[in-house]
N, CA, C and O atoms as a MOPAC input file, in Angstrom:
PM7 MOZYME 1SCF
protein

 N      0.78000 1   -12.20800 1    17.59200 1
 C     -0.34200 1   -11.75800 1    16.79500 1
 C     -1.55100 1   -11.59500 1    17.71900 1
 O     -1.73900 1   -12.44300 1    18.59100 1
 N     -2.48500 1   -10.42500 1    17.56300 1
 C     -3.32400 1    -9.98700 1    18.33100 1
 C     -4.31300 1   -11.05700 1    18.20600 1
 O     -4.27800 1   -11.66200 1    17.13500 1
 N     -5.63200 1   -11.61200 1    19.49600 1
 C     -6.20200 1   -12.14900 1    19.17500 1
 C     -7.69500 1   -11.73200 1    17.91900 1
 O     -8.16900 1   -10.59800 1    17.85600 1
 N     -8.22000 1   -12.96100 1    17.01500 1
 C     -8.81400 1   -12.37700 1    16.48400 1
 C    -10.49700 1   -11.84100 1    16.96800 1
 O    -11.11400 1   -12.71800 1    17.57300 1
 N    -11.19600 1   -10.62000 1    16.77100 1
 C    -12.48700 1   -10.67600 1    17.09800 1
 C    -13.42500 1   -11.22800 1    16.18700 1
 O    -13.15400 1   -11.85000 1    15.16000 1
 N    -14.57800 1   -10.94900 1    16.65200 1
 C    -15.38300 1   -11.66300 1    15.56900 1
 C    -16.47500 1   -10.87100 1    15.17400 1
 O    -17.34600 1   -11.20200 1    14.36900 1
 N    -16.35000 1    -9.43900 1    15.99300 1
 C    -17.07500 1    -8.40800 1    15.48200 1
 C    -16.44600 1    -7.37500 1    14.47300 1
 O    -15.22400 1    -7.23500 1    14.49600 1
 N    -17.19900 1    -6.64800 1    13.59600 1
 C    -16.34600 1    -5.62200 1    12.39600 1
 C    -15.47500 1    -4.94500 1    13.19800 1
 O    -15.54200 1    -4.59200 1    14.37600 1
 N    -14.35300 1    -4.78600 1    12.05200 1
 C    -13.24200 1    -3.82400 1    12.23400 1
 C    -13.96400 1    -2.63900 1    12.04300 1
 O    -14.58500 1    -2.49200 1    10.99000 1
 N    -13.97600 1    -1.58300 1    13.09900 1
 C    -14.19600 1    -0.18800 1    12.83600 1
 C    -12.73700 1     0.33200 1    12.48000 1
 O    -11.71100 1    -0.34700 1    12.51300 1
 N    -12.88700 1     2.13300 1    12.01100 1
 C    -12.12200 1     2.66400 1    11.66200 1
 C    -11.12000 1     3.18700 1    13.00400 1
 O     -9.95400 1     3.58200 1    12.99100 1
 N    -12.18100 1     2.99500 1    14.25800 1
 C    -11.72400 1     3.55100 1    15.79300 1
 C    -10.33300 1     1.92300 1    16.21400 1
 O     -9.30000 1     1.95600 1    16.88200 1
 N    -10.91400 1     0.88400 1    15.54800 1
 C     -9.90300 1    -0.28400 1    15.66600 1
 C     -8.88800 1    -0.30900 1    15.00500 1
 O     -7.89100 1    -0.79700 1    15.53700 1
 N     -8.81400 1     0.10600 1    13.89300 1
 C     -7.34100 1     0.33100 1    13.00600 1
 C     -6.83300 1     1.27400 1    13.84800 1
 O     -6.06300 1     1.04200 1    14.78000 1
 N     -7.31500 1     2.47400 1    13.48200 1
 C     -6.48300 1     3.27800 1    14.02300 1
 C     -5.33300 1     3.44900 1    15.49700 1
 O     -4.30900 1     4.07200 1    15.77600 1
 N     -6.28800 1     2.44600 1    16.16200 1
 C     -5.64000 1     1.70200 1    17.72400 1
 C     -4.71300 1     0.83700 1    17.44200 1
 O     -3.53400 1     0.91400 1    17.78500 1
 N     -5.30200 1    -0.15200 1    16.70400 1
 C     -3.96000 1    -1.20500 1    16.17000 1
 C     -2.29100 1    -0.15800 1    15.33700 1
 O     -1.10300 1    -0.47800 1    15.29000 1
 N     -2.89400 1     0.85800 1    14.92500 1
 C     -1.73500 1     1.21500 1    14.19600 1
 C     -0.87500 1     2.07300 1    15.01500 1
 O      0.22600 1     2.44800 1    14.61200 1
 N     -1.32500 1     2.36800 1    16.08200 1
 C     -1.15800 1     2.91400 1    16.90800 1
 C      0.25800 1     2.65200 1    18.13600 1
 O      1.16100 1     3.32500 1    18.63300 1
 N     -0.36900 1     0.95500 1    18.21000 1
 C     -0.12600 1     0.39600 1    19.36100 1
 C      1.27200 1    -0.73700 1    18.68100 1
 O      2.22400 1    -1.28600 1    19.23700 1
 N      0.77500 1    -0.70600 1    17.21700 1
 C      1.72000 1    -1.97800 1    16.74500 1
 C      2.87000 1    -1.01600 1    15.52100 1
 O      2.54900 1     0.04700 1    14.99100 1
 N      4.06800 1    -1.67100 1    15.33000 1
 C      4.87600 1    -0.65200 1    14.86100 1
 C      4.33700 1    -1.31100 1    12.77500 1
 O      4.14300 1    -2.50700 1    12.55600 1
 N      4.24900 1    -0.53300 1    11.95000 1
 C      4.26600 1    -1.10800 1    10.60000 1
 C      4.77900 1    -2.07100 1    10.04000 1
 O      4.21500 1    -2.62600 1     9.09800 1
 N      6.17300 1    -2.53300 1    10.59700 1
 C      6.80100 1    -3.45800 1     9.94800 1
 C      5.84700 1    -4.79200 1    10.61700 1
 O      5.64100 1    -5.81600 1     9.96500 1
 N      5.34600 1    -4.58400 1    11.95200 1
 C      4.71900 1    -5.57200 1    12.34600 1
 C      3.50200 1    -5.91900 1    11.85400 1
 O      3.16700 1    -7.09400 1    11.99900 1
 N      2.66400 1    -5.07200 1    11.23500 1
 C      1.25000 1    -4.80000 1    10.59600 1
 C      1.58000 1    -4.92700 1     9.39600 1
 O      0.58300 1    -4.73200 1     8.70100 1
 N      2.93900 1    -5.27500 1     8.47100 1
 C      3.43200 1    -5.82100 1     7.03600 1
 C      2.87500 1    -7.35700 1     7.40100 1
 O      2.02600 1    -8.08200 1     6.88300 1
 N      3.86500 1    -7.50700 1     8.67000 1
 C      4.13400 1    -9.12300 1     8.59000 1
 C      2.75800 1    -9.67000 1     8.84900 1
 O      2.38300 1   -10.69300 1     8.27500 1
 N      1.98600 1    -9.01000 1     9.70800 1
 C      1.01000 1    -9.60800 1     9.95400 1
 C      0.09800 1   -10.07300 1     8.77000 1
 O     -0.35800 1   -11.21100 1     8.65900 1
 N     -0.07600 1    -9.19300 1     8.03100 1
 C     -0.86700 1    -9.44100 1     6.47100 1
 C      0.23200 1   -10.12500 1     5.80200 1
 O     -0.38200 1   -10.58400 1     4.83900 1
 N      1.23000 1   -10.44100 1     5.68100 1
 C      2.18800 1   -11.27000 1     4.89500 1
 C      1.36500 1   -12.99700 1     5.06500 1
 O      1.07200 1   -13.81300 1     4.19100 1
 N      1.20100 1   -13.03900 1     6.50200 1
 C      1.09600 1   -14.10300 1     7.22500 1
 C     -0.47400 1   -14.67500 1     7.36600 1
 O     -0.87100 1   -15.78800 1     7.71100 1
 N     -1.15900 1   -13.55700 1     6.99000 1
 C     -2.74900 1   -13.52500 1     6.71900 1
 C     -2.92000 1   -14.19300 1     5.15800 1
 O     -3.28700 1   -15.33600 1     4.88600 1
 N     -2.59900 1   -13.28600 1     4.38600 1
 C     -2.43000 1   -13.37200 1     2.48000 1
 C     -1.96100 1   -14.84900 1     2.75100 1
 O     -2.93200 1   -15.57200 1     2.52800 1
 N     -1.05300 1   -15.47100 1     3.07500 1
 C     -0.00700 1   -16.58800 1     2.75100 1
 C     -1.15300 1   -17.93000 1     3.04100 1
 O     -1.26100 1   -19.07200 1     2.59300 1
 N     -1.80400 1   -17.21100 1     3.90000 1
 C     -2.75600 1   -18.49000 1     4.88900 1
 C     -3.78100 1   -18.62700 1     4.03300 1
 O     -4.38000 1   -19.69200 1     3.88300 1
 N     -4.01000 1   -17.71800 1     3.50900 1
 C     -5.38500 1   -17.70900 1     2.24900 1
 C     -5.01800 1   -18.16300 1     0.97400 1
 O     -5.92300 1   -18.19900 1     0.14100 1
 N     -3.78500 1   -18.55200 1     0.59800 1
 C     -3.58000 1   -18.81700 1    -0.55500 1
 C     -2.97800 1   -17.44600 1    -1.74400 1
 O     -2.99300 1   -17.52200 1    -2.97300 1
 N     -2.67000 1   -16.70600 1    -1.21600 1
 C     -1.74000 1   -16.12800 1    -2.26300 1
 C     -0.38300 1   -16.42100 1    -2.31100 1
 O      0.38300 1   -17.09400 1    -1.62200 1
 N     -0.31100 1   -15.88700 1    -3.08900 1
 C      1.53700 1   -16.08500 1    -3.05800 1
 C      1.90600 1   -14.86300 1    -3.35500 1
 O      1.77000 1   -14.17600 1    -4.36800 1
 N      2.73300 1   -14.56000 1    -1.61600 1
 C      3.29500 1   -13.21900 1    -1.78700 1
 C      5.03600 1   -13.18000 1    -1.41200 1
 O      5.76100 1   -14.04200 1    -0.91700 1
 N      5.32000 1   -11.78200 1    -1.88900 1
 C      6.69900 1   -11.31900 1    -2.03400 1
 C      6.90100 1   -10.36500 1    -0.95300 1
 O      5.94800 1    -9.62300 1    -0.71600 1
 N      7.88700 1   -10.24700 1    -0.29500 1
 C      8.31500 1    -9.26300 1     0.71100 1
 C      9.78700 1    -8.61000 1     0.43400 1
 O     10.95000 1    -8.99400 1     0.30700 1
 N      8.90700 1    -7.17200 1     0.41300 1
 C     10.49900 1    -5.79900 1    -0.20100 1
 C     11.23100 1    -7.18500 1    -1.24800 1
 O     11.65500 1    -8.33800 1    -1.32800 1
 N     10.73200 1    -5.07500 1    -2.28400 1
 C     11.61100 1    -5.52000 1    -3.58200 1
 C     11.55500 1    -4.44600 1    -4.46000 1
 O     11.30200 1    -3.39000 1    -3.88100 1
 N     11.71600 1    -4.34900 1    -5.74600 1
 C     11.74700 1    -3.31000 1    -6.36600 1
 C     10.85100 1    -3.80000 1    -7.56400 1
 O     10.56700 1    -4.98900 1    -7.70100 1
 N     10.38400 1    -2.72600 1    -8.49800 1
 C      9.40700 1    -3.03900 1    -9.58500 1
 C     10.33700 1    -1.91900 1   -10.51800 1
 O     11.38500 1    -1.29400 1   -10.35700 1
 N      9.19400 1    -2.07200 1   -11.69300 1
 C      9.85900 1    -0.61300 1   -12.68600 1
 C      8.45400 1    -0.21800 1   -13.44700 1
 O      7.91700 1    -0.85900 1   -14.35100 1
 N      8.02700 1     0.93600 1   -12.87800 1
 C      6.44600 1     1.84800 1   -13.32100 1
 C      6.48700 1     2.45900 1   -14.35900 1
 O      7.15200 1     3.48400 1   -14.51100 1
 N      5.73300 1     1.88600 1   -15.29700 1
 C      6.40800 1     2.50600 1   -16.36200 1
 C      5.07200 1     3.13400 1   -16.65700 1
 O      4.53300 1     2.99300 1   -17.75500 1
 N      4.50200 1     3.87900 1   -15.60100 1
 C      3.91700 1     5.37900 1   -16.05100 1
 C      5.09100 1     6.54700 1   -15.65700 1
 O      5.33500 1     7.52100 1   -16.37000 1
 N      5.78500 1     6.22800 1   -14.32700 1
 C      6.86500 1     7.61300 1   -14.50100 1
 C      8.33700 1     6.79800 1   -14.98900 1
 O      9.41800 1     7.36800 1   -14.83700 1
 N      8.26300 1     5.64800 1   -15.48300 1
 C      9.59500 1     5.52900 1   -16.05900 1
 C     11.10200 1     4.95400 1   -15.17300 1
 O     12.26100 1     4.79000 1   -15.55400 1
 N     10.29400 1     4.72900 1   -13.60900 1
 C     11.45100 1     5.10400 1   -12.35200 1
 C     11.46000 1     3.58900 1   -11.84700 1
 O     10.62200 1     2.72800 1   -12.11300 1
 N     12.30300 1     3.49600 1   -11.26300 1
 C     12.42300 1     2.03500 1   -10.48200 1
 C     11.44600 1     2.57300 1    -8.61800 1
 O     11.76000 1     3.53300 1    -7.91400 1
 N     10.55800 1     1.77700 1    -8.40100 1
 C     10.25000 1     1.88900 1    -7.23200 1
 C     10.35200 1     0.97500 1    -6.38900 1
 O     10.73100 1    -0.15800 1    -6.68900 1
 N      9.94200 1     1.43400 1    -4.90300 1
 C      9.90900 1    -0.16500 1    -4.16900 1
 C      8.62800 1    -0.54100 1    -3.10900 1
 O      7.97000 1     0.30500 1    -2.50300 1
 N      8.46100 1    -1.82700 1    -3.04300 1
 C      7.79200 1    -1.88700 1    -2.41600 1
 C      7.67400 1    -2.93400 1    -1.03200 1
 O      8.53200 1    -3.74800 1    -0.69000 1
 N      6.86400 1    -2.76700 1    -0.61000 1
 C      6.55500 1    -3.33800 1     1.23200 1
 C      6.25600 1    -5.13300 1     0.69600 1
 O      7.15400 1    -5.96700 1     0.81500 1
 N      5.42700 1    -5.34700 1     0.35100 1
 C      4.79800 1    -6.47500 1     0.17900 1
 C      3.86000 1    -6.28900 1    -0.99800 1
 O      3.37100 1    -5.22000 1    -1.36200 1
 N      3.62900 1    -7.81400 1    -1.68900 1
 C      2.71500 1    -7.80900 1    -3.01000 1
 C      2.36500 1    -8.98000 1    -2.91200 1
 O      3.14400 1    -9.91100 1    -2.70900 1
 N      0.85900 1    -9.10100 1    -3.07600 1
 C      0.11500 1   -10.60600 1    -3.31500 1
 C     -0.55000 1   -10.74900 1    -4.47500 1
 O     -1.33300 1    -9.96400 1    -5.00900 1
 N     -0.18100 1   -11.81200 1    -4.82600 1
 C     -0.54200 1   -12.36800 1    -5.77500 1
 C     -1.61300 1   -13.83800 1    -6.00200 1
 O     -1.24100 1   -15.00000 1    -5.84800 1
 N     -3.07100 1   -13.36100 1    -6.42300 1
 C     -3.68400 1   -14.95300 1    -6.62100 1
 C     -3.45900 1   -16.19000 1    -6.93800 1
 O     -2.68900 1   -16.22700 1    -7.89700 1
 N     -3.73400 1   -17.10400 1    -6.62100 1
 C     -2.84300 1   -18.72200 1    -7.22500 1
 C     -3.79500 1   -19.06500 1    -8.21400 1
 O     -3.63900 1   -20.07900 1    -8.89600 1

């Protein structure tokens, strides 16, 4: 995990991080962020949207305690 700064994230810093780090790694990283703060989250799974009616899936979901 990258070290943290302590100045704002610009949009020129994401875009480098997303850049440089592959997505599944930038999942886990916020998996591991959320978890530390107190949510309680889920990793890949499926839901059912019932505005189009369809089963979808998703990356990760947090949830407040």
């Amino acid at each position: 995990m990258a070290k943290l700064k302590q100045d704002r994230v610009t949009d020129t810093d994401l875009v480098g991080y997303l850049a440089e780090v592959s997505s599944f790694s930038f999942e886990m990283d916020c998996l591991e962020f959320l978890s530390g703060t107190g949510f309680k989250c889920d990793r890949g799974g499926t839901y059912w949207d019932p505005v189009t009616n369809k089963p979808r899936q998703f990356d990760f979901r947090a949830q407040g305690v």
